[in-house]
C-alpha positions in Angstrom: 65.1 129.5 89.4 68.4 129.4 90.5 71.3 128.6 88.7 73.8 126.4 89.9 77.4 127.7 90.1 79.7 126.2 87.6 83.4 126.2 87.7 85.4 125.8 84.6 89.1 125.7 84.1 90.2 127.8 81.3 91.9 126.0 78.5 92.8 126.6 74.8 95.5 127.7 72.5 97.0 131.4 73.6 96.7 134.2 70.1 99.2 134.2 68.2 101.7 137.1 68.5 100.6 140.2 66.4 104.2 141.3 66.5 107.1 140.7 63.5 109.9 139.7 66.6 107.1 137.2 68.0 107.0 135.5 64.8 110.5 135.7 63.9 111.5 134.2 67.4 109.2 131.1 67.4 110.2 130.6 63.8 113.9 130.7 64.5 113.3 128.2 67.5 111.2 125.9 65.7 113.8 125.7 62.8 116.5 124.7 65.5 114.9 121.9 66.2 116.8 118.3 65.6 114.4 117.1 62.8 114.4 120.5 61.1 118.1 121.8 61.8 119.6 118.1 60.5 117.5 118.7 56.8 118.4 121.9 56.5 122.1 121.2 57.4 122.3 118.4 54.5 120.7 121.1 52.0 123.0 123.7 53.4 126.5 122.0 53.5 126.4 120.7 49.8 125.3 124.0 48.2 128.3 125.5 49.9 130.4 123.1 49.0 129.2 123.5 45.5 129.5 127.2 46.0 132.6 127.0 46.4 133.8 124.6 44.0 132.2 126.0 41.1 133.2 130.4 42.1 136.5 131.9 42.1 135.7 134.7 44.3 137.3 134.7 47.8 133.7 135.5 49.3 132.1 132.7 47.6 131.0 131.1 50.8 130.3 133.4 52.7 128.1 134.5 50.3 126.5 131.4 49.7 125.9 131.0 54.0 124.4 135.1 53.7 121.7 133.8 51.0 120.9 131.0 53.2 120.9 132.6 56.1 118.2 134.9 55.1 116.0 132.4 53.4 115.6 130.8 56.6 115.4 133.8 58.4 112.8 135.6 56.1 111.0 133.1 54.1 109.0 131.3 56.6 108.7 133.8 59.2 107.2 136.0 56.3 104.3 133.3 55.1 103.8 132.7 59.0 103.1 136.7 59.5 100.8 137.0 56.4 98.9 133.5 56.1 98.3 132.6 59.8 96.4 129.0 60.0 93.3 130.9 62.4 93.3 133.7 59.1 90.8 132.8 56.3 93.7 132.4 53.2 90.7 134.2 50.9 90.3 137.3 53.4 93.2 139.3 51.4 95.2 136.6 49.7 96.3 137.9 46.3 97.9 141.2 48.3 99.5 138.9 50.5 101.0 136.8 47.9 102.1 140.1 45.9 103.9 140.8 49.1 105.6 137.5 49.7 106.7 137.5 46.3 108.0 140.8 46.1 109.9 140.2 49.5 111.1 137.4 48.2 112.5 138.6 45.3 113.9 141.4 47.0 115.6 139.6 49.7 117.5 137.1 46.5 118.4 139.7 44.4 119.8 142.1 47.4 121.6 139.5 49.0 122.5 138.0 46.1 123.4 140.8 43.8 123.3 143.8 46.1 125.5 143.3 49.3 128.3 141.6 46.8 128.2 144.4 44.7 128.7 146.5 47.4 131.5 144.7 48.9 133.2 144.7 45.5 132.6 141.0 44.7 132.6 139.2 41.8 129.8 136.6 40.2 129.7 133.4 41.9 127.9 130.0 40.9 125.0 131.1 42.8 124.6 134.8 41.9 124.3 134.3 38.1 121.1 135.5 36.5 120.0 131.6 36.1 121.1 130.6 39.5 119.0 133.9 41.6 116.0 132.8 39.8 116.1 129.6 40.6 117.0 130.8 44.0 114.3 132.8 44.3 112.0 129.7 43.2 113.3 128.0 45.7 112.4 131.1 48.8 109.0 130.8 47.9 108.5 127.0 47.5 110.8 126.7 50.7 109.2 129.7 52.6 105.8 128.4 52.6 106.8 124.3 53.2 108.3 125.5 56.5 106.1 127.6 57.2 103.3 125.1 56.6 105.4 122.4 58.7 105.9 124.6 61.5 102.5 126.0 61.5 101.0 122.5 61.8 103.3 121.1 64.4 102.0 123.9 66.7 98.3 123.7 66.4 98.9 119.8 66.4 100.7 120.5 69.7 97.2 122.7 71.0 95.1 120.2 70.3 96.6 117.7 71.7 96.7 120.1 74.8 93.1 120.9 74.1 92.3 116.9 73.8 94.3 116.4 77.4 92.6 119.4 79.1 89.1 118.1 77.2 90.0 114.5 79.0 90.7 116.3 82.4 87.6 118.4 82.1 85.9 115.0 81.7 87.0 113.3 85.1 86.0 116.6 86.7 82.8 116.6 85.3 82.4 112.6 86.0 83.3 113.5 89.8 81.3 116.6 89.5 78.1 114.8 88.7 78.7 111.7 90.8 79.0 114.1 94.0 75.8 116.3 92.9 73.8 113.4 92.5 74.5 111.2 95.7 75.1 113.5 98.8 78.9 112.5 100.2 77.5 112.9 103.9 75.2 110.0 103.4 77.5 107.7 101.8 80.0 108.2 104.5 77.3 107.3 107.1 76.4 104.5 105.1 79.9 103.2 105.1 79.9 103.6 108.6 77.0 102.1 109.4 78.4 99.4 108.0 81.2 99.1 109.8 78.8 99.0 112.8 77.2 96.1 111.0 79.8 94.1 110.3 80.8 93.4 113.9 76.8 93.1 115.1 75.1 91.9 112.1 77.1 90.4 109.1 74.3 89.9 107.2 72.5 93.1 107.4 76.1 94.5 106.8 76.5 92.0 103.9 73.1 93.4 102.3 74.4 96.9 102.6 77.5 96.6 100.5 75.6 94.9 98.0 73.0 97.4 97.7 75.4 100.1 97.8 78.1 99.0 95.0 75.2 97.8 92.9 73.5 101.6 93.1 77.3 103.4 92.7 77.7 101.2 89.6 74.6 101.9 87.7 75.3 105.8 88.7 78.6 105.4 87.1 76.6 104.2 83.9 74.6 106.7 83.9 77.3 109.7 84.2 78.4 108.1 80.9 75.6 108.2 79.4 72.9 110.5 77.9 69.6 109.0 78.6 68.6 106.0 80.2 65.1 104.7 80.6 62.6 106.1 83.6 62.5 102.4 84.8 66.2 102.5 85.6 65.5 105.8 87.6 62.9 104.5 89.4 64.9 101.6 90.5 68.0 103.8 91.4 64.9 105.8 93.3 63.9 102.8 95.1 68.0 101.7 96.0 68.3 105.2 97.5 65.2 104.8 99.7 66.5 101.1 100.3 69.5 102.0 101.5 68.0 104.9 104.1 65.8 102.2 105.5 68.9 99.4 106.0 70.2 102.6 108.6 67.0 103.2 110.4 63.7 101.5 109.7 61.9 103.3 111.7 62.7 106.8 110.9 59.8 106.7 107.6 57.7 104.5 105.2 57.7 104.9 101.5 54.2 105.5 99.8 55.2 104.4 96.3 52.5 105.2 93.5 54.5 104.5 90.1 52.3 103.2 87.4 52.9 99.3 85.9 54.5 99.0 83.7 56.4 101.9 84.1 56.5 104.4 81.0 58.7 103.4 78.5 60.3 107.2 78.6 64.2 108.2 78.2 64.9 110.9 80.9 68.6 112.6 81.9 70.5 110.1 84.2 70.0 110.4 88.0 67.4 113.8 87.6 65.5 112.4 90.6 68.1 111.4 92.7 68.8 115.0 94.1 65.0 115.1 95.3 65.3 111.8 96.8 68.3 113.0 98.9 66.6 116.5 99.7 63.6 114.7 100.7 65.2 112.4 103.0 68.0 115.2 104.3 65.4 117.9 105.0 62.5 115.0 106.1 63.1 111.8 107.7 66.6 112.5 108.7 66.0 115.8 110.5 64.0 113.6 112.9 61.0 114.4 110.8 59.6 110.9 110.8 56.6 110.0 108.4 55.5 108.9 105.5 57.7 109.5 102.3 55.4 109.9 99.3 57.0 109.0 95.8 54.8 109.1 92.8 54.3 109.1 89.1 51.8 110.1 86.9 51.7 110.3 82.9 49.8 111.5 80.0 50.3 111.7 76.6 53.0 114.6 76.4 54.2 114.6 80.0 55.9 112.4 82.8 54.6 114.2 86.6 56.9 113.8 89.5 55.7 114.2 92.9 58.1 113.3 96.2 56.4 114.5 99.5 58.1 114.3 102.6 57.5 115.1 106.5 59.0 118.6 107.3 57.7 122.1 106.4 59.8 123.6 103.4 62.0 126.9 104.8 63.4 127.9 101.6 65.8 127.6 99.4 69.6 127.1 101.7 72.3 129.4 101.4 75.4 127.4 99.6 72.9 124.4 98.8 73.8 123.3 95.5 71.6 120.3 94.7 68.2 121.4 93.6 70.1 124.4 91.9 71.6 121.6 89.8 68.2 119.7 88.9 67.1 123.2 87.9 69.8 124.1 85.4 69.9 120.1 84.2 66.1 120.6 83.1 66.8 123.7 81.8 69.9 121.9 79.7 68.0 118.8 79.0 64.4 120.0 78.2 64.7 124.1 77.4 61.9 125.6 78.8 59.5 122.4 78.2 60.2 121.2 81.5 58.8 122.1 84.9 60.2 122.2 88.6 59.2 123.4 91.9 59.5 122.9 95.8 56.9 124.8 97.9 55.8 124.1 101.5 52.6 122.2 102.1 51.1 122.4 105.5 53.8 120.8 107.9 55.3 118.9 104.4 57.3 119.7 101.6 56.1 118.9 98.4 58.7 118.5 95.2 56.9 118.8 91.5 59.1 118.2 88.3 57.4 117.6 84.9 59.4 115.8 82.0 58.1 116.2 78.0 57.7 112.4 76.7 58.2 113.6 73.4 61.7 111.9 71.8 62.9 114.8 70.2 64.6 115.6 73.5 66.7 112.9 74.1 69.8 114.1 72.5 69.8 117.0 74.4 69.7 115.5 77.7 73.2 114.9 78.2 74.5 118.2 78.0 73.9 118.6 81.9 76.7 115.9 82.6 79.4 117.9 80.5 
């Protein structure tokens, strides 16, 4: 069989960076924004103040700024780097968390204790042995919370990118399948024709629009749909052939052998609609004029399609896309339960498609409509 070509836009959440500068930038950026930078500012501002008001050494404040400065510089760029949301926490966890912690500690007790030590400074209100471990409390606790925030503000971002580009997608597809189902050149004819009729026959030409917007509008149901009952087919079958005949009467005849009542069977929306167009493209409107044969048969574990029209089968066409795409919706639809072919009978062509009855297929017909 062949498989009909399918174009997809690509879409989806880029990796994260691997690198220590990739995560360090984004974090930096994402802690500059208002709703972050105005929090951390009122946490900031008071602890200096209080720095300052509670140490008599000279670099009290710029000590305090230093130790802040690298909490929000290290802490959540650090839980970002070793718990990643797309990273199982269990793959690893207890090394990582040795590592945060001991970073942590490190980066408290070397700013705080170290780098004023080295610069000859004296205790402050924030460098006492209480104060660095309830600073370094506070680099964990605060590490991970913006990390976490940041973290789920971007992957809320993606899928809301994901969800736009799913909707997109969506109105591709819908256009997609209305344009594989119902060949474009024969709805601008009709449309034309219309036209025509209007100025030498209003009623014929009111018939036609009728017709028409009644058959685009249960195809627009059914592109939204999964299944829908072989009676609706049939009747968006018989519209089709309906519509050919309101152009030109006397190009062919329908020979319509569909049981009554017709099989209570759920089938993929508009599966015969491509055959109908392919029967009439290749047959009756290639000047082939004749008789159009449409029937069905049943038994107990199968629906048979037959449409026969005037014309000998050439082959499959080069670029032709719509029996391609009846092919690939069966396959989607029914696996390999289901049965198509197109082979030449004597100066005719002869379309065969068999459908499984059974139920358990239903929910997988509407995969073919994306």
């Amino acid at each position: 069989m062949s498989a009909a070509a399918n174009n997809r836009s690509s879409w989806g959440p880029k990796a994260p960076s691997s690198t220590r500068e990739g995560v360090v930038r984004s974090t930096v950026r994402a802690l500059l924004v208002p709703r972050r930078a105005i929090p951390i500012a009122l946490v900031v501002v008071p602890l200096t103040i209080i720095q300052d008001a509670y140490s008599r050494e000279a670099l009290a404040v710029p000590i305090a700024l230093l130790m802040c400065g690298s909490f929000l510089l290290v802490g959540p760029s650090l839980w970002r780097a070793l718990f990643p949301l797309d990273r199982p926490i269990a793959a690893g966890a207890l090394s990582r968390v040795i590592v945060y912690a001991g970073v942590g500690a490190a980066v408290v007790f070397g700013v705080g204790r170290g780098l004023p030590g080295l610069a000859g400074a004296g205790p402050t209100f924030m460098t006492t042995g209480p104060s660095l471990v309830v600073c370094m409390a506070l680099f964990w606790v605060g590490g991970w919370g913006l990390a976490r925030d940041i973290d789920l503000e971007l992957h809320l971002r993606r899928a809301r990118a994901r969800a736009e580009a799913l909707a997109r997608e969506a109105d591709h597809a819908q256009l997609f399948a209305l344009k594989s189902h119902l060949d474009p050149h024969f709805l601008f004819n009709t449309l034309n024709a219309i036209a025509e009729w209007c100025r030498a026959d209003g009623a014929v030409a009111e018939r036609a629009i009728l017709q028409l917007s009644s058959m685009l509008r249960t195809m627009m149901t059914g592109i939204s749909t999964t299944t829908w009952p072989l009676e609706r087919e049939i009747e968006l079958v018989d519209a089709l052939f309906a519509l050919h005949a309101i152009r030109d009467p006397s190009l062919f005849t329908v020979d319509r052998r569909v049981p009554e009542p017709v099989p209570d069977v759920e089938v993929p929306p508009m599966v015969l609609l491509p055959l109908v167009e392919n029967a009439m493209k290749h047959g009756p409107l290639a000047r082939n004029k004749g008789v159009v044969v449409f029937a069905i048969t049943t038994s107990d574990d199968a629906v048979f399609v037959e449409l026969s029209n005037p014309g000998a089968y050439s082959g499959p066409r080069e670029g032709g896309s719509g029996l391609p795409i009846v092919e690939k919706r069966l396959a989607l639809a029914y696996g390999r339960s289901a049965r198509f072919s197109i082979e030449r009978d004597g100066d005719r062509t002869r379309a065969s498609m068999t459908l499984p009855r059974a139920a358990g297929y239903a929910y997988r017909a509407g995969a073919s409509l994306g």
